[in-house]
C-alpha positions in Angstrom: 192.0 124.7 78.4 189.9 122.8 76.1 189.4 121.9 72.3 186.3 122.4 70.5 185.1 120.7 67.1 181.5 121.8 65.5 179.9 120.1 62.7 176.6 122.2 61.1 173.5 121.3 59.6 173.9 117.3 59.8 170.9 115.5 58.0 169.7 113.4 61.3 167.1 114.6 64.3 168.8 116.1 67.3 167.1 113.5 68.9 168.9 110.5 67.8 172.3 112.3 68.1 171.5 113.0 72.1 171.2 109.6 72.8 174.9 108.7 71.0 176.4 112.0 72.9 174.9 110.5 76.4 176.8 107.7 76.4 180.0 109.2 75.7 180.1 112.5 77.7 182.8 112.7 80.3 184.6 110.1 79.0 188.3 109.2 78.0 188.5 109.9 74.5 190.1 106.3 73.7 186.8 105.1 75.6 184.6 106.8 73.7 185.8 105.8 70.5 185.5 102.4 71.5 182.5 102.6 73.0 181.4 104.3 68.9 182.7 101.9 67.3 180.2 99.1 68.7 177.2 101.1 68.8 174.9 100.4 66.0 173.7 104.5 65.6 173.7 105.8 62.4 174.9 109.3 64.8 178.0 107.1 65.9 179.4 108.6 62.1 179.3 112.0 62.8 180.0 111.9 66.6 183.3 109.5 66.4 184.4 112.2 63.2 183.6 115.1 65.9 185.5 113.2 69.1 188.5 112.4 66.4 188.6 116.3 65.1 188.8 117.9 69.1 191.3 115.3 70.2 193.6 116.2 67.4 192.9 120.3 67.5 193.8 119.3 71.5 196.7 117.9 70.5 198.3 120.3 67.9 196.9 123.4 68.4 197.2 123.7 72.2 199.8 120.9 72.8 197.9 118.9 75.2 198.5 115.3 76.5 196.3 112.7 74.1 196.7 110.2 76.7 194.4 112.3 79.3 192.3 113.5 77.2 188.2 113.1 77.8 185.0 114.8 76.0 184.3 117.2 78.7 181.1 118.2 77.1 179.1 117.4 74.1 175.7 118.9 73.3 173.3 119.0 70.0 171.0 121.8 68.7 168.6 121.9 66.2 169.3 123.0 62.6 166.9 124.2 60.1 164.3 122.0 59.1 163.5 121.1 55.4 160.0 121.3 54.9 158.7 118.6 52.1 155.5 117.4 50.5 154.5 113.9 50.5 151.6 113.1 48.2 148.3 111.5 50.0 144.7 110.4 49.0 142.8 112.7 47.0 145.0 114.9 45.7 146.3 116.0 49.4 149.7 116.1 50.8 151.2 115.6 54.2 154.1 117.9 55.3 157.1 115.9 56.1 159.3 117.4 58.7 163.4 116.7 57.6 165.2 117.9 60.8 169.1 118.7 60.4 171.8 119.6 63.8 174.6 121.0 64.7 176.9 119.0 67.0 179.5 120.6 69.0 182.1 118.4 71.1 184.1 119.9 73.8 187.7 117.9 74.9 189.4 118.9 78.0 192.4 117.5 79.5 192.3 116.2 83.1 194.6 117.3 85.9 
């Protein structure tokens, strides 16, 4: 049995997000929200909101143990990206690129 909680079109590159869901993949969920709360991300936001939702739909939808409770899996895709104009030399413009995700955390409770 697992819990999942899914947050869409976040306004930060997939990028940065994979390197704050490496370091808290498989484990406890008390760990990883310590290990959030030191980590100087501006993805620790989004993914410690994520870790806190999945723990909680664990715990009251399918009654499962918060004490043994660990993200079991946790990935990031790419959203849509917002396509902007920034105004150069000589009446050009460069495209900027503004890159959303979608973040999905998966908590599972171990035997």
């Amino acid at each position: 049995m697992e819990a999942i909680a899914k947050v869409n079109y976040v306004r930060i590159s997939p990028r940065k997000v994979k390197i704050v869901l490496d370091l808290v993949r498989n484990k406890n969920v008390a760990d990883a929200m310590a290990i959030l709360r030191l980590t100087p991300n501006a993805a620790t936001e989004y993914v410690s909101k994520l870790v806190k939702s999945a723990a909680a739909n664990a715990e009251n939808n399918f009654g499962m143990d918060p004490e043994k409770l660990y993200v079991s899996s946790c990935f990031v895709c790419p959203g849509p990206t917002l396509k902007r104009m920034r105004p150069r030399a000589h009446g050009r413009g460069d495209r900027e690129l503004k890159r959303t995700s979608n973040i999905t955390v998966i908590v599972s409770e171990k035997a």
